[in-house]
C-alpha positions as CSV (number, residue, x, y, z in Angstrom):
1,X,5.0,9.9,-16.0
2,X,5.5,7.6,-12.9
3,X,9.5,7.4,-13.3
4,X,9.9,10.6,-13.4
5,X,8.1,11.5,-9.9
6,X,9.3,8.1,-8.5
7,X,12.6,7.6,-5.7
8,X,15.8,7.0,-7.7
9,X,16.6,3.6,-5.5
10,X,12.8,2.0,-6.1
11,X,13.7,2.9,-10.1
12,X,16.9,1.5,-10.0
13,X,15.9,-1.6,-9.2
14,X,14.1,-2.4,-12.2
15,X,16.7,-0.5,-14.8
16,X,18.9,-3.2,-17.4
17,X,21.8,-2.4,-15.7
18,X,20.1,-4.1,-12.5
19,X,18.5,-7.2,-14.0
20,X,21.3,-8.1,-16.1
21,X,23.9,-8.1,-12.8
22,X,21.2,-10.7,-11.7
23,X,21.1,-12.6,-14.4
24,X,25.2,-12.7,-14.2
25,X,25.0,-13.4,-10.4
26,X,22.8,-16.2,-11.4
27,X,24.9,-17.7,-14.3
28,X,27.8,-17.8,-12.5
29,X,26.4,-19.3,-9.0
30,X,25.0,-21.8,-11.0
31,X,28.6,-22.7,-12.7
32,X,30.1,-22.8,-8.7
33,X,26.9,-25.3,-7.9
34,X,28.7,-27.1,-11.0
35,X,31.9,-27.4,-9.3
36,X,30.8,-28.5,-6.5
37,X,29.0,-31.3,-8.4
38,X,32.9,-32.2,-10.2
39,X,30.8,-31.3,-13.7
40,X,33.0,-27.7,-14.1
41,X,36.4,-27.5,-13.5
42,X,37.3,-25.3,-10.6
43,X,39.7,-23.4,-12.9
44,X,36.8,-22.6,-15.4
45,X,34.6,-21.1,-12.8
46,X,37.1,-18.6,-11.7
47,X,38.1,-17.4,-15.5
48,X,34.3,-17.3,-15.6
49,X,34.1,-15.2,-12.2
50,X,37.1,-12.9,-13.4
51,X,35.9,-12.3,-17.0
52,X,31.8,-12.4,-17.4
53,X,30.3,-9.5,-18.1
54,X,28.0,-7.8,-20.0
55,X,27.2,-4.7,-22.2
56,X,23.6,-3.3,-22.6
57,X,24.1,-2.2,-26.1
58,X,25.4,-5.4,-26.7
59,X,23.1,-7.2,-25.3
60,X,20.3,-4.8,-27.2
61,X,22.2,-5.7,-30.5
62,X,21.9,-9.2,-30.6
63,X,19.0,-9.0,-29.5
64,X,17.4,-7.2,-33.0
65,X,18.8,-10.4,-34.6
66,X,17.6,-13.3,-32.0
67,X,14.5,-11.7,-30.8
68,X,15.0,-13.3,-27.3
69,X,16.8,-11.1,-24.3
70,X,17.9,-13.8,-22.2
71,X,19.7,-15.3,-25.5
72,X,21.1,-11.9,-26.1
73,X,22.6,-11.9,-22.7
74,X,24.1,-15.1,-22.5
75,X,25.7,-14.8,-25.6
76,X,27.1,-11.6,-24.8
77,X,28.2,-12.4,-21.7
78,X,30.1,-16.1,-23.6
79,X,32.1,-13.1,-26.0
80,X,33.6,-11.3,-22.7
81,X,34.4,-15.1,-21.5
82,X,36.3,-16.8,-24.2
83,X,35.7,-20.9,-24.4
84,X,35.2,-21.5,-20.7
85,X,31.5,-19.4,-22.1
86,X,30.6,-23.0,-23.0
87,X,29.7,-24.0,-19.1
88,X,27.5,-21.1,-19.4
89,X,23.5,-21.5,-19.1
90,X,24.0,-25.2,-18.8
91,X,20.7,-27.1,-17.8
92,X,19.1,-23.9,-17.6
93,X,15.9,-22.3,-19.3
94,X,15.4,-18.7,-19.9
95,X,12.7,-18.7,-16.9
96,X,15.4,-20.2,-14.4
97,X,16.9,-16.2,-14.9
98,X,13.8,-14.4,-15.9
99,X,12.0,-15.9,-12.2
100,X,14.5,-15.3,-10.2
101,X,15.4,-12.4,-11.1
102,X,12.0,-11.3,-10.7
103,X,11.8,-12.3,-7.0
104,X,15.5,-10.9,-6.4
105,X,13.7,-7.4,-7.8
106,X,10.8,-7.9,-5.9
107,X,12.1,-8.7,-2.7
108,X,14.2,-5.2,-3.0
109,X,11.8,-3.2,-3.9
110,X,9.5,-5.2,-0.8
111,X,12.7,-3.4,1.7
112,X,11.7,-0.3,0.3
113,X,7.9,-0.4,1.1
114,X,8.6,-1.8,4.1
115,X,10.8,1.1,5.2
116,X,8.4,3.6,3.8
117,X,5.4,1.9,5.9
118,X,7.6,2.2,9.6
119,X,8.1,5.7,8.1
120,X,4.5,6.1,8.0
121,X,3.6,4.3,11.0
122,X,6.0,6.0,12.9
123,X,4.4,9.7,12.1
124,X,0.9,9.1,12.3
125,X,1.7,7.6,15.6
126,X,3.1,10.6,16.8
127,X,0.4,13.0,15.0
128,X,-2.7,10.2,16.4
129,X,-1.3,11.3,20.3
130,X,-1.0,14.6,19.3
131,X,-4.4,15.0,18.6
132,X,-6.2,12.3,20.8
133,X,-8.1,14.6,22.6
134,X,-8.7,17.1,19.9
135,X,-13.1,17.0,19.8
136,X,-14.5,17.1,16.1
137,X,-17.3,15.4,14.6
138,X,-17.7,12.1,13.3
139,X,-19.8,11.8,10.0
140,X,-21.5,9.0,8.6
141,X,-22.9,9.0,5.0
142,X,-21.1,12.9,5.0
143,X,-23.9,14.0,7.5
144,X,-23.1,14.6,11.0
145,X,-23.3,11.9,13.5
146,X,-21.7,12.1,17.0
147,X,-18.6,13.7,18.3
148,X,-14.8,11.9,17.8
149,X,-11.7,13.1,17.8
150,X,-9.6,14.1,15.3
151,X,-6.9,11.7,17.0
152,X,-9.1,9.1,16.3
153,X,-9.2,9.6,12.9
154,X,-5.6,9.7,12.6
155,X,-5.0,6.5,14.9
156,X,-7.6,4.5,12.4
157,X,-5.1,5.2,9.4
158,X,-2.4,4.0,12.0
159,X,-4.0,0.7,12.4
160,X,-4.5,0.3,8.9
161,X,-1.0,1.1,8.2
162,X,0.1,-1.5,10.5
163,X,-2.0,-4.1,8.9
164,X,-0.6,-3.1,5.4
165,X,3.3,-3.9,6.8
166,X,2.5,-6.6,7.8
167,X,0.9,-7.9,4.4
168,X,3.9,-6.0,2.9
169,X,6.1,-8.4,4.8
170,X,3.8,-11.5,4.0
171,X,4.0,-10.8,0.6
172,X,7.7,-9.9,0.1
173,X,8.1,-13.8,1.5
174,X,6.1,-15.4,-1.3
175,X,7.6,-13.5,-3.6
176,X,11.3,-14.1,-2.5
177,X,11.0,-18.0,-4.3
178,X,13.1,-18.8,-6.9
179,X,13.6,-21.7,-10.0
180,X,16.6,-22.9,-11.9
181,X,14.7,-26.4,-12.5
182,X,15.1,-26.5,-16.6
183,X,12.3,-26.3,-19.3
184,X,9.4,-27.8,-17.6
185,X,10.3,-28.1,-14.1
186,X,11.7,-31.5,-14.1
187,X,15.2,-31.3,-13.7
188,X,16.0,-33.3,-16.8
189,X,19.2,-31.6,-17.4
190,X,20.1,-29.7,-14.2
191,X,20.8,-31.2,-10.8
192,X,18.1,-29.9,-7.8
193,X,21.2,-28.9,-6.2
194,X,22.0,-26.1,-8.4
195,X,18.8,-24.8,-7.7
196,X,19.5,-25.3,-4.1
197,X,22.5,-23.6,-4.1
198,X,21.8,-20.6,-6.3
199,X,18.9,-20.0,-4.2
200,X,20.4,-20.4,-1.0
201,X,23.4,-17.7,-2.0
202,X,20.4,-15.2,-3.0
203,X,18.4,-15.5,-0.3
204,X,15.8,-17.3,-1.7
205,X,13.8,-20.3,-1.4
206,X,13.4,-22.7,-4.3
207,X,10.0,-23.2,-5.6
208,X,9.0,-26.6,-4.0
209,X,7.3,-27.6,-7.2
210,X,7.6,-25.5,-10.7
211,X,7.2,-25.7,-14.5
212,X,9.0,-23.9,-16.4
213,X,8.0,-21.0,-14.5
214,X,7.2,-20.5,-10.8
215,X,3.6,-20.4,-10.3
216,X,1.8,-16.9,-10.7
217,X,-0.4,-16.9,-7.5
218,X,2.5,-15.9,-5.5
219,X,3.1,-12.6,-8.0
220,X,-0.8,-12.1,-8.0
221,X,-0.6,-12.0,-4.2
222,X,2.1,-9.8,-4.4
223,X,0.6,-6.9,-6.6
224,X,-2.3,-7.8,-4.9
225,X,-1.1,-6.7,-2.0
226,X,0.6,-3.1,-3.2
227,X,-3.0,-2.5,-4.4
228,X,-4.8,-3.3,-1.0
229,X,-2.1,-0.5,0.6
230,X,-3.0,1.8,-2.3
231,X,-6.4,1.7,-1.5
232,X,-5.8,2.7,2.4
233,X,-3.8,5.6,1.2
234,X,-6.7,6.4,-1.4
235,X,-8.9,6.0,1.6
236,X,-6.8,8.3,3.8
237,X,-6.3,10.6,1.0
238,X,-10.0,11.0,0.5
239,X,-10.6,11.6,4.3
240,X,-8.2,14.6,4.1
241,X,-9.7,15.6,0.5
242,X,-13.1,15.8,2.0
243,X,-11.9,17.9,5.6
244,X,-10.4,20.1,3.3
245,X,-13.2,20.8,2.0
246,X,-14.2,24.9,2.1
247,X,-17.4,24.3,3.8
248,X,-15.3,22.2,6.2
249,X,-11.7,23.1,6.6
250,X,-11.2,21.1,9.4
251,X,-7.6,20.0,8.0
252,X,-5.5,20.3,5.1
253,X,-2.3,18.9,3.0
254,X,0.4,21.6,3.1
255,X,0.7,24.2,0.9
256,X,4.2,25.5,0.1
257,X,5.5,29.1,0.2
258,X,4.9,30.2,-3.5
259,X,2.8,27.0,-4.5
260,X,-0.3,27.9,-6.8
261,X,-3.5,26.1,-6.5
262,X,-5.1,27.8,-10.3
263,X,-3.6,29.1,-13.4
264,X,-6.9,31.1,-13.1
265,X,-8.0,31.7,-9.1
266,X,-5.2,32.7,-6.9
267,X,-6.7,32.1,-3.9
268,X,-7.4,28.2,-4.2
269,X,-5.2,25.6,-2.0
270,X,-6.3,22.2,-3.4
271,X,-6.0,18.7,-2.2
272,X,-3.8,18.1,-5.1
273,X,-1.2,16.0,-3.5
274,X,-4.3,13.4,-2.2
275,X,-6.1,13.4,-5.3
276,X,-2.9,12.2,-6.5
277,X,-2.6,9.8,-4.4
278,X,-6.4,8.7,-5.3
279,X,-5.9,8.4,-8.7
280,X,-2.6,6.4,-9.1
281,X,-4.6,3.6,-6.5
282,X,-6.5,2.8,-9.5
283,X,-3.5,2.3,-11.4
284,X,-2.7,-0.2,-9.1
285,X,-5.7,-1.6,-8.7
286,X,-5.6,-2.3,-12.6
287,X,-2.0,-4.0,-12.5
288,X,-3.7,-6.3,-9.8
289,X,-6.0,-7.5,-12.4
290,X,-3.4,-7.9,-14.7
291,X,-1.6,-10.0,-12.2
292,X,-4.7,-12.3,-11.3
293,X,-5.4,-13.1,-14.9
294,X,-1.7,-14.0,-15.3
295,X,-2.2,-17.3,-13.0
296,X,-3.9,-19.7,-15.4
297,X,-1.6,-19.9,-18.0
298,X,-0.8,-23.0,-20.4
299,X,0.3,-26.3,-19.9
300,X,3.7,-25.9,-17.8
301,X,4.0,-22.4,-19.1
302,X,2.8,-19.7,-22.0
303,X,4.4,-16.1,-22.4
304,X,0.7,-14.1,-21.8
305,X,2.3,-13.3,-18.6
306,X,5.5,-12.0,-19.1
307,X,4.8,-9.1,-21.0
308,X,2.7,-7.6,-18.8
309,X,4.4,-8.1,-16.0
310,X,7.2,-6.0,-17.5
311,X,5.1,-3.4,-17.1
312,X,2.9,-3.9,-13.7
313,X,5.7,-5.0,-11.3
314,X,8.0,-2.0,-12.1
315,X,5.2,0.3,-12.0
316,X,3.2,-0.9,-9.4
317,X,6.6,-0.8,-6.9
318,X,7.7,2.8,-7.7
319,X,3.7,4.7,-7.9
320,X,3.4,2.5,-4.3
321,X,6.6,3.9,-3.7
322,X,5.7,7.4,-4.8
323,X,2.5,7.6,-3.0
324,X,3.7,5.9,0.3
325,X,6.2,9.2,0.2
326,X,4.3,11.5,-0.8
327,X,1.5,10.6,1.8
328,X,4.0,11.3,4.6
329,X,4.9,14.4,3.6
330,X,1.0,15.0,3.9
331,X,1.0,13.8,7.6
332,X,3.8,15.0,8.4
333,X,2.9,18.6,7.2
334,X,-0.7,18.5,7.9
335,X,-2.4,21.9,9.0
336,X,-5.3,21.3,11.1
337,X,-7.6,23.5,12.4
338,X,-8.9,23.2,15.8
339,X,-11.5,26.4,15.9
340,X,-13.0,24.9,12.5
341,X,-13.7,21.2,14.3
342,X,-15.4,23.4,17.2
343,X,-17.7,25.0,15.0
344,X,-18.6,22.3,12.6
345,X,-19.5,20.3,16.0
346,X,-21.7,22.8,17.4
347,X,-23.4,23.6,13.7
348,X,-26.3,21.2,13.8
349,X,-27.3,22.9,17.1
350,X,-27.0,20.1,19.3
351,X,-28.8,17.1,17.2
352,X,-25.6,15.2,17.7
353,X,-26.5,14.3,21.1
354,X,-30.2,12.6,19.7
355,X,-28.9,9.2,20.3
356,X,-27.5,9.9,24.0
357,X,-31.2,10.8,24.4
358,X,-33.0,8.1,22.9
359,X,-30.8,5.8,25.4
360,X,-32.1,8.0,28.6
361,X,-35.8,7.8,27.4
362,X,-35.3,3.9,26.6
363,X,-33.5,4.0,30.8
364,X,-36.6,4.9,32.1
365,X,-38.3,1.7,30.3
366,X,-39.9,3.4,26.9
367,X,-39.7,0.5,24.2
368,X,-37.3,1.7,21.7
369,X,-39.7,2.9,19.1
370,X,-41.6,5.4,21.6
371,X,-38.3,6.8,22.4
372,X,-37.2,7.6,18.8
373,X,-40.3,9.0,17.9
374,X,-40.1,11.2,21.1
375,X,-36.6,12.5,20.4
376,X,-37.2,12.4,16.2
377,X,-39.9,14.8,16.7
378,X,-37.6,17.9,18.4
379,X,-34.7,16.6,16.3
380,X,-36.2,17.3,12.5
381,X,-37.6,20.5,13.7
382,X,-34.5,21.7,14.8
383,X,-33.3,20.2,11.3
384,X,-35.9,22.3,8.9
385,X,-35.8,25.7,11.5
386,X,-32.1,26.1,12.5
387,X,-33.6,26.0,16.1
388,X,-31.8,24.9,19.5
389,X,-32.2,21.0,19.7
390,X,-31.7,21.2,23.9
391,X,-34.3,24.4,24.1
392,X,-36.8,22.3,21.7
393,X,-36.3,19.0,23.9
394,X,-36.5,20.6,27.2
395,X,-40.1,22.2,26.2
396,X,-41.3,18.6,24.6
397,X,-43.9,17.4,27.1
398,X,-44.0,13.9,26.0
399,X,-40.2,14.1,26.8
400,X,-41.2,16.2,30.1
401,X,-42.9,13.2,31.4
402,X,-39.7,11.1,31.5
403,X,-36.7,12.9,32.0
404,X,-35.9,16.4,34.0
405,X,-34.2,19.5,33.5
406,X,-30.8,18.1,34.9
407,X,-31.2,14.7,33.0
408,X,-31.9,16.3,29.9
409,X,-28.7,18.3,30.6
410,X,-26.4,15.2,31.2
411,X,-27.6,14.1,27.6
412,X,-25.6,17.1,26.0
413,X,-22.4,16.4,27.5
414,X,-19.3,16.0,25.3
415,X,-17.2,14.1,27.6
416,X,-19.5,11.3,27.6
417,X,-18.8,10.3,24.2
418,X,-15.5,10.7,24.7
419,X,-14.7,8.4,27.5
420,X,-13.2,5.5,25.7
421,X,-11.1,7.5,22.9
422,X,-7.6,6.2,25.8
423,X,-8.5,2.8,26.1
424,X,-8.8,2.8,21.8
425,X,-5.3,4.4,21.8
426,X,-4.0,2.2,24.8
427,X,-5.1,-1.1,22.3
428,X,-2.7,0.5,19.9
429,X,0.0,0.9,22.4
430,X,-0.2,4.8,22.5
């Protein structure tokens, strides 16, 4: 399902076609390291160069009969050679492609996120500004707390955003290590050098010490990470899945000319692209678990790991991909409603303001307590009878003794609470 909603470029990186050129690129970088140790001739690597390549329904032929892929390759590869194919895989372990490969995927597919998160950033900084100032209510626990502003909302998930690139960038580092260091890491039949040299031309660094695989706490930190963004768009997602709402309507994910939101009720408009969203971050989350159990493996290496990871990497990358996309086509499109946001503020008839009171009360030197009983008392009538929380408080007579008509009135007054919402967006450089 996830390929088929998924960006062609984030796919292609994990398609045969694209490992196998890597495994090639590898092979023959390690034969130029060779020449420059004098152990190939010159003349072979450049037949080598010129000739290698490689067929996938070769390579898928041979490898029904040797049940191993990376032999299947490099014996394909040796029939398109001729006998220079002999200099082929020399000193090297299946891993030595297999690893490096990996991190050459991985750190592609890293550019991608990476570009998708600026993307991100880059609207939800302009949509944070555009509504800084725009007054709703904050909840906590669902239930109405004290006014914010719907900027506010919007500059939190920028924030977060900006925390998640830079993970995204972190992680794409640890992953960009590679191997070539034989069949338990010792370099028993393969000069360092090689692996020095092949990593160097690929942009990588060699794994300072490695088995016969490169340790799995760097990929755990990696998918690790793509499941930590996940869960910020999941918590975005659910933010705009709950303001959607009917009873709340205070913003929603667009809806397209013609789109239908029930086989059976034409007039819904569902959240569907953010419960989308939701539910692949638990895919995610599930690959991450995949990816921490893969780090204790046996001895200098066991294959428990590699199947999955077949799997969780390729996935992981494109639904991240998908729902890093598809999240800022909900930003970008987002319909909010300003008149909605006015009324849900005023709909608890003023009890937002309780705590603005308990602090006046507590000014004029009532121990705390006092002054929440005081104000709790107006405040859950006006809860069970619908009633006027300022009319209710300026006719409390315990509350009479303490504060005056005009200092009861300075308690209910929006811009107070407001105040700070530029120096918030001037921390974020807006």
């Amino acid at each position: 399902m996830i390929s088929r909603y998924s960006l062609p470029k984030m796919s292609n990186i994990w398609q045969d076609e694209s490992k196998f050129e890597k495994f090639l690129q590898i092979e023959i970088l390690a034969c130029e390291a060779y020449s420059v140790l004098k152990k190939i001739p010159l003349s072979a690597v450049k037949k080598i160069r010129q000739k290698a390549k490689f067929n996938i329904a070769r390579v898928n032929q041979l490898e029904k009969k040797t049940q191993h892929d990376v032999v299947a390759f490099v014996n394909c590869v040796g029939e398109s050679i001729g006998k220079e194919a002999k200099y082929l895989h020399m000193g090297l372990t299946s891993s030595d492609l297999l690893d490096t490969t990996l991190a050459l995927q991985a750190k592609e597919a890293s550019d991608i996120l990476i570009e998708d998160l600026e993307r991100l950033i880059t609207i939800l900084s302009a949509k944070a500004k555009r509504y800084k100032d725009m007054v709703c209510i904050g909840r906590s626990h669902g239930v109405h707390a004290e006014p914010t502003t719907f900027g506010l909302k919007l500059a939190l998930m920028l924030d977060e955003a900006k925390r998640n690139l830079e993970r995204m960038k972190l992680a794409k580092i640890e992953i960009s290590v590679g191997k070539i260091s034989g069949a338990v890491g010792t370099y028993s039949n393969i000069d360092p050098f090689v692996e020095g040299y092949v990593c160097a031309k690929l942009g990588l660094k060699p794994a300072k010490v490695s088995t016969q695989i490169v340790s799995r706490d760097a990929h755990a930190y990696f998918v690790n990470t793509l499941a930590i963004i996940g869960s910020s768009l999941e918590k975005f997602a659910t933010e705009i899945r709950h303001l959607q709402r009917t009873e709340v309507l205070e913003a929603e994910e667009p809806f397209g000319e013609g789109q239908k939101g029930s086989s059976a009720m034409p007039h819904k408009r569902n959240p569907v692209i953010c419960e989308r969203i939701c539910g692949l971050s638990r895919l995610l989350r599930g690959n991450a678990l995949a990816a921490m159990e893969n780090v204790a493996l046996w001895h200098e290496r066991d294959i428990s790991h590699s199947s999955n990871e077949r799997i969780i990497f390729p996935d992981s990358t494109i639904t991240l991909d998908y729902m890093l996309n598809k999240f800022i086509e909900v930003v970008n499109g987002l319909i909010v409603y300003p008149e909605n946001m006015l009324a849900n503020l005023v709909k608890t008839k003023g009890l937002i303001f309780s705590q603005r009171l308990l602090l006046a009360l507590m000014d004029k030197g009532l121990p705390r307590a006092r002054a929440y009983d005081f104000v709790q008392g107006p405040a859950m009538k006006s809860w069970r009878e619908a009633a006027d929380f300022k009319a209710l408080v300026s006719n409390d007579k315990n509350i009479a003794k303490y504060l005056n008509n005009k200092e009861i009135e300075s308690c209910f007054n929006l811009d107070y609470y407001l105040r700070n919402i530029h120096k918030i967006f001037k921390r974020l450089g807006l």
